[in-house]
C-alpha positions in Angstrom: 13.8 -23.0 -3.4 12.0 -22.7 -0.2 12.3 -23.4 3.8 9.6 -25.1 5.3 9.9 -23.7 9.2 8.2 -23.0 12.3 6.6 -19.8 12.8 7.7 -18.9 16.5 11.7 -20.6 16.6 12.6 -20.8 12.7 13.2 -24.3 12.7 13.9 -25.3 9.5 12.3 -29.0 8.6 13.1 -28.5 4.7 13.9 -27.2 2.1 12.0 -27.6 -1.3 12.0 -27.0 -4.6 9.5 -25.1 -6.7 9.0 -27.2 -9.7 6.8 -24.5 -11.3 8.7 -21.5 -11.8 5.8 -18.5 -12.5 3.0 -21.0 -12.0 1.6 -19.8 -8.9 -1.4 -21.9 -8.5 0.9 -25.4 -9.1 3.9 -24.0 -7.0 0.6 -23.1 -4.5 -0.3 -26.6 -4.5 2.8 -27.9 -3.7 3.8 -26.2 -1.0 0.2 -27.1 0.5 0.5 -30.4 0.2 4.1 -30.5 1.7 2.3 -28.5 5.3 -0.6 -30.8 5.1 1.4 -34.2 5.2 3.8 -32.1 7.9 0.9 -30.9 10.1 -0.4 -34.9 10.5 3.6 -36.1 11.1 3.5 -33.9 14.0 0.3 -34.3 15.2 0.4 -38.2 14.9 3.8 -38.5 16.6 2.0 -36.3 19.6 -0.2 -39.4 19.9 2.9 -42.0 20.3 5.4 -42.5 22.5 9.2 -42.3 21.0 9.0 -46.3 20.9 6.0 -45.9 18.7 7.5 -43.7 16.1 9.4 -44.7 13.1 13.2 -43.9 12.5 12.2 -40.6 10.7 10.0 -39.4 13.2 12.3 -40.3 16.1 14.9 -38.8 14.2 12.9 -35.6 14.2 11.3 -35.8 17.7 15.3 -35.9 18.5 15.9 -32.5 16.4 12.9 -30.7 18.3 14.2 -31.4 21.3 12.1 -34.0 22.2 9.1 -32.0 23.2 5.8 -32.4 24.8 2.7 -33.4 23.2 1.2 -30.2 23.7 4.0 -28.7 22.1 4.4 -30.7 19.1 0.5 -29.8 18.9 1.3 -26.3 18.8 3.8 -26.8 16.4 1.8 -28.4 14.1 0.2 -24.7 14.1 2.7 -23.0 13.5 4.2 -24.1 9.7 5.2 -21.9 7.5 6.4 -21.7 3.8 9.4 -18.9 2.9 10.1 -18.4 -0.8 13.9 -17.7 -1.0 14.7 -14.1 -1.7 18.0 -13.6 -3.2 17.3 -12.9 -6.9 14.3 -10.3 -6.2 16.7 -8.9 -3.3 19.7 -8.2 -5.6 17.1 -6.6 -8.4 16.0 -4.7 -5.4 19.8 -3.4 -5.3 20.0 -2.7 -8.8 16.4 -0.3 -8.9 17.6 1.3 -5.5 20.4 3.1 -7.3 18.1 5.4 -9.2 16.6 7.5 -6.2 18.7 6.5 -3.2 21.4 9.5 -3.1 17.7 11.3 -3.1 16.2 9.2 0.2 19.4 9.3 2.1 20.1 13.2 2.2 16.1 13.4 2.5 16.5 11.5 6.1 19.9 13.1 6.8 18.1 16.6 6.2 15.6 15.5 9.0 18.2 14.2 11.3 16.7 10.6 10.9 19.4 7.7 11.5 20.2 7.1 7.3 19.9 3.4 7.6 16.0 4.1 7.7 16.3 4.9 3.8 16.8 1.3 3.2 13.6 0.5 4.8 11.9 0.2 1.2 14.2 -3.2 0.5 11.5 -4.5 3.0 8.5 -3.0 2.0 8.5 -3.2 -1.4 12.0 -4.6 -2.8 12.6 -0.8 -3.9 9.6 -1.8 -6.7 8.6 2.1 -8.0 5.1 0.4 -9.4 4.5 -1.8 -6.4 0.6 -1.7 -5.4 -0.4 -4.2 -3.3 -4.2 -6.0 -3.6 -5.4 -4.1 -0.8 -4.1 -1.1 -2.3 -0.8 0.2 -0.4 1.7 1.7 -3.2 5.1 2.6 -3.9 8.5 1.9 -2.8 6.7 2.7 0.8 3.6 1.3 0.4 1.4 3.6 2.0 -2.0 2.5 2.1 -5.0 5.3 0.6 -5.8 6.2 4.2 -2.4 7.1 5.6 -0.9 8.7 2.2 -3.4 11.7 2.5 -2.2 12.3 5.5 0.9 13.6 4.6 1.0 14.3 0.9 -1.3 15.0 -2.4 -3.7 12.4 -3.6 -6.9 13.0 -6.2 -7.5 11.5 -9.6 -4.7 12.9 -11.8 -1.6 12.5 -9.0 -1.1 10.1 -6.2 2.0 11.5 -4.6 2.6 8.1 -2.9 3.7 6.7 -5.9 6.6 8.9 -6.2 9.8 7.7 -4.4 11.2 11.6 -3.2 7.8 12.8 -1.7 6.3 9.5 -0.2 10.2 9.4 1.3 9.2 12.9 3.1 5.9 10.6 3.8 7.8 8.1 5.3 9.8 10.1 7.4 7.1 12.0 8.9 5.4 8.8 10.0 8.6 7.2 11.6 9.5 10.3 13.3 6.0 10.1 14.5 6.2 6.4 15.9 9.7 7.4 17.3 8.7 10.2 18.8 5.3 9.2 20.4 6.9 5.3 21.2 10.7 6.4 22.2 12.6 3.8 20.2 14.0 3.3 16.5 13.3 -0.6 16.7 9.4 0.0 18.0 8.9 3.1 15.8 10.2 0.8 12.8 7.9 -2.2 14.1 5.2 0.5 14.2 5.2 1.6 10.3 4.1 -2.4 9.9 1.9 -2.9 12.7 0.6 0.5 13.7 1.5 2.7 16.6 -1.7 2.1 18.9 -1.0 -1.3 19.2 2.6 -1.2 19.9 1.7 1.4 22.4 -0.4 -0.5 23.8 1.8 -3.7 24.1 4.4 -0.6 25.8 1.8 0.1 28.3 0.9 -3.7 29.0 4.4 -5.0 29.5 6.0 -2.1 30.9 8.6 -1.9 28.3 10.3 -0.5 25.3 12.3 -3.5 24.6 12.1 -5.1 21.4 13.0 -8.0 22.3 10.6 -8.7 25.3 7.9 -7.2 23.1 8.3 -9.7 20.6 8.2 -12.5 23.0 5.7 -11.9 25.6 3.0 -9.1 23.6 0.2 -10.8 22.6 -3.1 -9.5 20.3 -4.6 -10.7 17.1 -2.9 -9.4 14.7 0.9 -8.9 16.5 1.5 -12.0 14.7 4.8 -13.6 12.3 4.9 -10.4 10.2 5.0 -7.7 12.4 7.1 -9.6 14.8 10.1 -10.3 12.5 9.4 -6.6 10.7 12.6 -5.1 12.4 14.7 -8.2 12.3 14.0 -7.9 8.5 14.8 -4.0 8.2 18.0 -4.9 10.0 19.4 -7.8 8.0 18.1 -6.0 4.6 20.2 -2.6 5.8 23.4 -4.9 6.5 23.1 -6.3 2.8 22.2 -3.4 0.8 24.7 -0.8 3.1 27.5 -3.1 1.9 26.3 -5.5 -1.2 29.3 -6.6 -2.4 30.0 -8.8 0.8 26.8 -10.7 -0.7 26.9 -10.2 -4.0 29.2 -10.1 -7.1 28.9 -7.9 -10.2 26.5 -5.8 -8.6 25.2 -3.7 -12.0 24.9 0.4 -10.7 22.7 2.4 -13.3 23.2 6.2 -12.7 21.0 7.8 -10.4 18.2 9.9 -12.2 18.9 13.6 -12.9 16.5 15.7 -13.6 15.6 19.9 -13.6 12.1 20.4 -11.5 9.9 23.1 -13.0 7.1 24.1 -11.2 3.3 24.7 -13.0 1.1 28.3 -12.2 -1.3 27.4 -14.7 -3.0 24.4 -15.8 -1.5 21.9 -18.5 -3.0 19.2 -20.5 0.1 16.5 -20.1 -0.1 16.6 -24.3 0.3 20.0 -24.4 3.7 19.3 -21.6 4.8 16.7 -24.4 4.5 19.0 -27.7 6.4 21.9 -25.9 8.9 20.0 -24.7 9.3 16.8 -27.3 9.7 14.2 -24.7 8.0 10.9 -25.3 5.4 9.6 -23.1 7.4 7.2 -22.0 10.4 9.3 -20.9 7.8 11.5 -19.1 6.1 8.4 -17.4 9.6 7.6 -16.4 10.5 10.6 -14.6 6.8 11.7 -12.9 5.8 8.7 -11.3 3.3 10.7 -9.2 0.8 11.1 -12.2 -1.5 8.3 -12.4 -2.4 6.4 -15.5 -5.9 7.7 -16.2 -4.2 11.2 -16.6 -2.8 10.1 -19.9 -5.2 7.9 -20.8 -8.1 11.2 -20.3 -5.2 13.7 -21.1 -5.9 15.0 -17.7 -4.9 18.7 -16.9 -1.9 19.3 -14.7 -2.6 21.4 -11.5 -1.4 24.5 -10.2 1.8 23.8 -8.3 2.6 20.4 -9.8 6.3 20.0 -9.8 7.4 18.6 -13.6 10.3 16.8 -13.5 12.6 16.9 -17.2 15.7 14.9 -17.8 18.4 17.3 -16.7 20.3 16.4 -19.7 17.6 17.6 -22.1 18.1 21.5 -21.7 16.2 22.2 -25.0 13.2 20.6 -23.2 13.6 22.4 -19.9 14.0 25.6 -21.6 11.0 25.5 -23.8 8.6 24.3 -20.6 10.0 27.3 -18.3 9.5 30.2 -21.1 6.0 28.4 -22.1 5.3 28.6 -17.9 6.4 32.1 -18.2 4.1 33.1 -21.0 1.2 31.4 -20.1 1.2 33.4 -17.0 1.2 36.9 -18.4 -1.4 37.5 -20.5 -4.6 37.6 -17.8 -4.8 37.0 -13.9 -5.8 33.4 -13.1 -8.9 32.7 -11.1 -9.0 34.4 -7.7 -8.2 30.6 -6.6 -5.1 30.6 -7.8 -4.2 34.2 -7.9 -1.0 33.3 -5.8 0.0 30.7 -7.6 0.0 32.1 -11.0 1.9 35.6 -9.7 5.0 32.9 -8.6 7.6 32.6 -11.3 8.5 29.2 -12.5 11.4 27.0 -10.4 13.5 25.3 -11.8 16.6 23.0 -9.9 18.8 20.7 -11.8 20.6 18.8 -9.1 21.6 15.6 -7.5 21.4 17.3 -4.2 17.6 16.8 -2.3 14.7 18.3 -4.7 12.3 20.8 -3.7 9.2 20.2 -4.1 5.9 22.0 -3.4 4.1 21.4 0.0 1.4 18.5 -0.2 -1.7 19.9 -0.8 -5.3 18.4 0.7 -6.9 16.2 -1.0 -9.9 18.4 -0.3 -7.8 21.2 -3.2 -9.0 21.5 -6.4 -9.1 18.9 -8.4 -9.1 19.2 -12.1 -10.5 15.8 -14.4 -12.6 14.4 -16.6 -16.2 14.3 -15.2 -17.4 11.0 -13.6 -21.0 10.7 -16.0 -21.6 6.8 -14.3 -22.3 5.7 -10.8 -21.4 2.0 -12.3 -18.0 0.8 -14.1 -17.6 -2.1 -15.9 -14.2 -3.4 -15.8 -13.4 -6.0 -18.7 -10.5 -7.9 -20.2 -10.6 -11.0 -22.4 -9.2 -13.3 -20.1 -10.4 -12.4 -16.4 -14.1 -12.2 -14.9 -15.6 -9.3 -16.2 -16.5 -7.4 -13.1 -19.4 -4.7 -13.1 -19.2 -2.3 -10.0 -22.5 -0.4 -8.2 -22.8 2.7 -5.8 -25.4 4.6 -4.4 -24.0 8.0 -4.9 -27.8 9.6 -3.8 -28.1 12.2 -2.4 -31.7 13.3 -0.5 -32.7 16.8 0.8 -33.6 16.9 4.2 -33.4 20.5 4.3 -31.6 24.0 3.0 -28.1 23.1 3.6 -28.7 19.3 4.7 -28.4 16.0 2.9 -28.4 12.7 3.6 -26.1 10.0 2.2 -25.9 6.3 2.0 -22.3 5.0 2.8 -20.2 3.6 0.2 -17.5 1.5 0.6 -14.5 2.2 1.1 -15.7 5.7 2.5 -15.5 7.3 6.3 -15.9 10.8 8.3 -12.1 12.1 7.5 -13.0 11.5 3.3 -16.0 13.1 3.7 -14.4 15.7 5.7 -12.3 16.5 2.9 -14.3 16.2 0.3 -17.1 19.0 2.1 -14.1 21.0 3.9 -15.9 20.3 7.1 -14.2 19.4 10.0 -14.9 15.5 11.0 -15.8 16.9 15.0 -19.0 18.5 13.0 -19.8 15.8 11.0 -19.3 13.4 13.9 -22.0 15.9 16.3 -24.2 16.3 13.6 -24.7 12.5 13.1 -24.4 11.6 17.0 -21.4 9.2 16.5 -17.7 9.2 17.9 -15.2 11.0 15.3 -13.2 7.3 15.5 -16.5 5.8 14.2 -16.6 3.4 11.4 -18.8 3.8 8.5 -21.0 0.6 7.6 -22.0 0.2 4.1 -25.5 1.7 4.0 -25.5 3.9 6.6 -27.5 6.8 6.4 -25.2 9.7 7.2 -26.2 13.7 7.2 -23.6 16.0 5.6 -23.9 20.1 5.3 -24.0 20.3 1.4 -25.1 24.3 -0.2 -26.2 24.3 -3.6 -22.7 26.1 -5.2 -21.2 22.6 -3.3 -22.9 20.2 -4.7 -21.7 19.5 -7.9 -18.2 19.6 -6.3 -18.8 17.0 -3.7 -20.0 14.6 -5.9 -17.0 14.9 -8.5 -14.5 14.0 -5.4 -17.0 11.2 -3.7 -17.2 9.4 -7.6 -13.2 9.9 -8.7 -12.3 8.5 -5.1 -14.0 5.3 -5.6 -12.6 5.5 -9.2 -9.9 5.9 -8.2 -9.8 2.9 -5.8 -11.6 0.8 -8.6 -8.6 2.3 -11.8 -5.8 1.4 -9.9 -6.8 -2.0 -8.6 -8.0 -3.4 -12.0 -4.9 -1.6 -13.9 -2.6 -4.1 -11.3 -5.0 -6.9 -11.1 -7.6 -9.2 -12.4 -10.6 -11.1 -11.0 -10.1 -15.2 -12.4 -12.2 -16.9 -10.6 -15.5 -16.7 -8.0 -16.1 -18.9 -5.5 -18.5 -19.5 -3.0 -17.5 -19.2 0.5 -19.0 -20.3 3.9 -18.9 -17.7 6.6 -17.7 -19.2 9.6 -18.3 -17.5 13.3 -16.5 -14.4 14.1 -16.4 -13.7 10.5 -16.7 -10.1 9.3 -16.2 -9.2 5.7 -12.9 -6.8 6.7 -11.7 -10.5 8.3 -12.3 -12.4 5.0 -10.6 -9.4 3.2 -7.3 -9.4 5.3 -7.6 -13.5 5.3 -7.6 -13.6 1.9 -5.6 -10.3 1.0 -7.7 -8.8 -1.0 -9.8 -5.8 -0.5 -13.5 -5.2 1.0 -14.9 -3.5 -1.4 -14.1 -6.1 -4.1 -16.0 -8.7 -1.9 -18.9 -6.0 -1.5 -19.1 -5.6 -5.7 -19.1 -9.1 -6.6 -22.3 -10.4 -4.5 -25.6 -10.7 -6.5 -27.4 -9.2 -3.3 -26.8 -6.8 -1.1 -24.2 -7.5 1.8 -24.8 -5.6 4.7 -24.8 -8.1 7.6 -23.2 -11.8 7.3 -23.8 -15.0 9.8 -22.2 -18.4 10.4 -23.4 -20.9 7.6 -23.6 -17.9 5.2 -22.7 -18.4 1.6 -21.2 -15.6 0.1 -19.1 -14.9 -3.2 -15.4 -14.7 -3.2 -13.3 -13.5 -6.1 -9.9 -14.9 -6.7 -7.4 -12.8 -7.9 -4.2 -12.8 -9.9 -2.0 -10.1 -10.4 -1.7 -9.0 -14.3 2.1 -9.3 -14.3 4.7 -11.0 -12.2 4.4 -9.5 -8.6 8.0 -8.2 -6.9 7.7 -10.1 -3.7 8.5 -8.2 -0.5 11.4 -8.8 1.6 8.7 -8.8 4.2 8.4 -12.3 6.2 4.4 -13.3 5.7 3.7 -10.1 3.2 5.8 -12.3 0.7 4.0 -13.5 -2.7 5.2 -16.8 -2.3 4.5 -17.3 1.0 1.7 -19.5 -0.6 -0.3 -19.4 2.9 -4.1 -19.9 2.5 -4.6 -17.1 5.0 -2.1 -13.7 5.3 -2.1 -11.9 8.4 -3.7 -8.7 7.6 -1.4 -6.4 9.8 -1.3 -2.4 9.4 1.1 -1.8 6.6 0.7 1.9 7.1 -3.0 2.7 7.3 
C-alpha cells in the first residue's frame, strides 16, 4: 500500500494498493495514472465555484479547507506517491543487529549523541550492499567524492562499503556539520543536503532553527527530501531505540565477532583463503571493504589492510598471524613499505570498538591487475549491451608537462591525488579557481615526469573502472530512449532528474556530447536494478516513490 499526499502539509487524499508486487514498471504506471487524474480534479475544481463541483469534489474542497484557487493550483504541484515502509523497516531492524554494538561505542568514543548511530535506518535501511544509481554506498551512502575524504578508496578496497570505518566516516562529517552549523537537527539536515547550503539558508534567515528553516528557506534543491530528512532520522531512532513498541517477534541474530589481523606484506586474497581454510563466502561476509573485482582478478591485499576472521575460528586466525609473521622475516620490504613490514601483526578478538588502520590516500599505492583498454564493454544477456569510450591521451608539451583531455567523472582534487600535486598548483598552472569544475573535453595541463607516468595512468583508468565495475555489477541498462532537452537543461540536471548518473548519459550517445540546447535530442538509458532494491527510509530517495523526476539533493558529496 501507498499514501497519495501533498508535498508541503501531508495531506493524505488516498491510499492505494499496489497490484503488482515486484513489478516496478506496472506498479510505476499506476501510481502515475492515480497523480495524473488527481492533478486535473484539483485543477478543474480551481476553475468552479463550490456550486459547480460535484459531491466528491465538494466533499474534498471541504477537507482542504476550502482554499483559493491559487492554492488548489499549487496543490495540484505538489502530489506525491509514498510506498509504505514497514516490512523493509523491520528487515532494517533485523540486519542492524550485526554491527550496531560496533556503531554505537564508535559515536560514544567520539562523544557524539548515540542516537546518530541509527542514522543508517534512513539512509540505507541498514542495507551493507546498498549502492545507489548515482553511486553513493553502504549503510552510509557516501558518495565517491566525499568517501575519499575520509577513508581508503582504489580498485581492490572501497572502505565506504564497510559498516565500522564508513561509521568513523560518518562521524567525522556530522561532527563537521555540527561544528561548523551549531546544531544536531541542521548538522543532521546537512549530511542530506550539504553544509553550504544550509549555511547559507543560516545566514539568509538569521537562524538556526529547524523549524523556521524548513518553512521559510527557499533554493532549488532544499526541496521534500532534505526538508523531512531530520523528521525521518527522528521518527526512525524512536522505532529502532525501542522496536518492540512497534513490532512483535523481533528476530536478533548475534552481532558479528571477529579477530582483526593486520597485513605488512602483500597477499593474493587466494593465498588468505588456503592459509586459513575459510570459504569465499565466509570471507566476503566478514570484509565487506574488498570490492568484487579483487576476487574476481585475485587482487593482492595491501600493506596495512586489516583482515577480519571469524573470532570463533582460532585455527584460522592462528595460521594467518604466524604466515604474517613469516612472510615478514626473510628480506626487508621495499623502501615503501619499510615501516610497515618492521610492525608485528595485530590481532583483537573483541566485541568492544575495532582498531583499525588510519585511512590511507587514495593517492597510496595501489596494487591490481593492469588496465590494458581505454574501452569496456559491459554485457549481459538480457540488458543493453553497453560499450564505454575515454580519451586517456596524454600529449607532451614539454619536459615535465602534459596535457589532458577531461574525462568524466574526473576533477582537480582526483587528479591531485592521483599526481600527489596539490590542487592550488594545478589550479595556477591551468589559470582556473581550485572550486572549478571540469567539463568533459577540457584541455587541462598536469606536471607528469617520466618515472610518473606509468603510475598516473594505472589510477586515472582503475578510477573510471572502478566507477564503470561497480555500477554495472548493481545495475543494468534496459532500455534507450530519446530525450528532448528542454531550456535550462544541463546533462548533471537530466542525471539528478532521472537519478541516474552523468557519465552513463555521456557513454551511451553516438556523438560526442559536449554542449546541449533546447529542442536537442539526445539518448537516455533506462535503468533497472539487477536485484530487488532495499528502499530507503528516506522520504523522495524511496524506490517506490515512482516520481518521474527525483530531487537530486546532496546525499553526501
Amino acid at each position: 500500500e501507498g499514501l497519495i499526499h501533498d508535498t508541503e502539509d501531508f495531506f493524505v487524499y488516498e491510499k492505494i494498493k499496489i497490484l503488482h508486487e515486484g513489478q516496478r514498471k506496472k506498479n510505476k504506471a499506476i501510481v502515475k495514472r492515480y497523480k495524473e487524474n488527481l492533478k486535473y480534479r484539483l485543477l478543474s475544481m480551481s476553475r468552479k465555484k463550490i456550486d459547480e463541483m460535484n459531491d466528491e469534489d465538494k466533499q474534498l474542497f471541504v477537507r482542504l479547507g476550502s482554499p483559493s484557487p491559487e492554492a488548489l493550483k499549487e496543490r495540484a504541484e505538489q502530489i506525491r506517491f509514498q510506498k509504505g515502509q514497514q516490512d523493509k523497516f523491520y528487515q532494517g531492524l533485523i540486519r542492524s543487529q550485526l554491527y550496531l554494538n560496533y556503531i554505537k561505542n564508535e559515536f560514544k568514543e567520539a562523544g557524539l549523541p548515540e542516537r546518530l548511530a541509527y542514522l543508517p535506518h534512513v539512509e540505507s535501511s541498514f542495507n551493507y550492499q546498498a549502492y545507489s544509481k548515482v553511486g553513493a554506498a553502504g549503510i552510509w551512502q557516501f558518495m565517491r567524492s566525499t568517501g575519499r575524504l575520509f577513508m581508503r578508496l582504489n580498485y581492490q578496497i572501497d572502505e565506504r562499503r564497510d559498516p565500522i570505518a564508513s561509521t568513523r566516516g560518518a562521524i567525522r562529517l556530522l561532527k563537521s556539520n555540527y561544528e561548523r552549523l551549531g546544531a544536531w537537527p541542521l548538522a543532521v539536515t546537512a549530511y542530506n543536503h550539504g553544509p553550504e547550503s544550509i549555511a547559507r539558508a543560516i545566514e539568509k534567515l538569521n537562524t538556526r532553527k529547524i523549524e523556521k528553516i524548513i518553512d521559510d528557506y527557499k533554493a532549488r534543491k532544499f526541496k521534500f527530501a532534505s526538508k523531512n530528512f531530520y523528521a525521518c532520522f527522528l521518527a526512525a531512532s524512536e522505532i529502532a531505540m525501542e522496536p518492540e513498541k512497534y513490532f512483535k517477534d523481533i528476530p536478533k541474530p548475534t552481532p558479528l565477532q571477529f579477530a582483526e589481523i593486520k597485513l605488512n606484506q602483500n597477499f593474493k586474497i587466494k593465498e588468505v583463503l588456503d592459509i586459513t581454510k575459510l570459504s569465499e563466502k565466509t570471507f566476503r561476509d566478514y570484509n565487506l571493504a574488498l570490492r568484487p573485482i579483487a576476487y574476481k582478478k585475485n587482487l593482492a591485499l595491501p600493506v596495512g589492510f586489516v583482515v577480519k576472521i571469524p573470532s570463533v575460528d582460532k585455527p584460522a586466525i592462528t595460521a594467518l598471524e604466524e604466515q604474517v609473521v613469516k612472510k615478514a622475516r626473510p628480506s626487508p620490504a621495499p623502501s615503501t613499505v619499510v615501516a610497515a613490514s618492521e610492525e608485528q601483526p595485530k590481532v583483537l578478538v573483541t566485541q568492544e570498538p575495532i582498531s583499525t588502520p588510519a585511512p590511507t590516500p587514495a593517492s597510496g599505492p595501489i596494487v591490481a591487475a593492469t588496465v590494458d583498454k581505454s574501452d569496456k564493454k559491459i554485457s549481459n544477456e538480457d540488458e543493453i549491451q553497453i560499450e564505454t569510450h575515454y580519451n586517456f591521451e596524454l600529449k607532451l608539451v614539454r619536459k615535465g608537462l602534459y596535457q589532458i583531455m577531461a574525462q568524466n567523472s574526473e576533477s582537480l582534487t582526483t587528479l591531485s591525488e592521483w599526481l600527489e600535486t596539490p590542487i592550488k598548483t594545478l589550479a595556477k598552472l591551468n589559470k582556473i579557481r581550485t572550486t572549478s569544475d571540469l567539463n568533459l573535453g577540457q584541455k587541462i595541463l598536469i606536471p607528469l615526469s617520466k618515472d610518473q607516468l606509468d603510475d598516473f595512468k594505472k589510477r586515472r583508468e582503475e578510477f573510471h573502472l572502478s566507477i564503470e565495475e561497480d555500477f554495472f555489477d548493481n545495475y543494468k541498462v534496459i532500455e534507450i530512449k530519446d530525450y528532448v532537452v528542454k531550456k535550462g537543461d544541463t546533462v548533471a540536471a537530466i542525471a539528478e532528474r532521472f537519478d541516474i548518473p552523468p557519465w552513463l548519459i555521456y557513454q551511451v550517445q553516438k556523438k560526442n556530447l559536449n554542449r546541449i540546447h533546447p529542442k536537442q535530442i539526445i539518448l537516455l538509458p533506462i535503468v533497472q536494478a539487477r536485484v530487488e532494491e532495499e528502499a530507503p527510509i528516506i522520504p523522495g530517495n524511496s524506490l517506490e516513490e515512482m516520481d518521474d523526476e527525483s530531487e537530486g539533493d546532496y546525499n553526501p558529496n
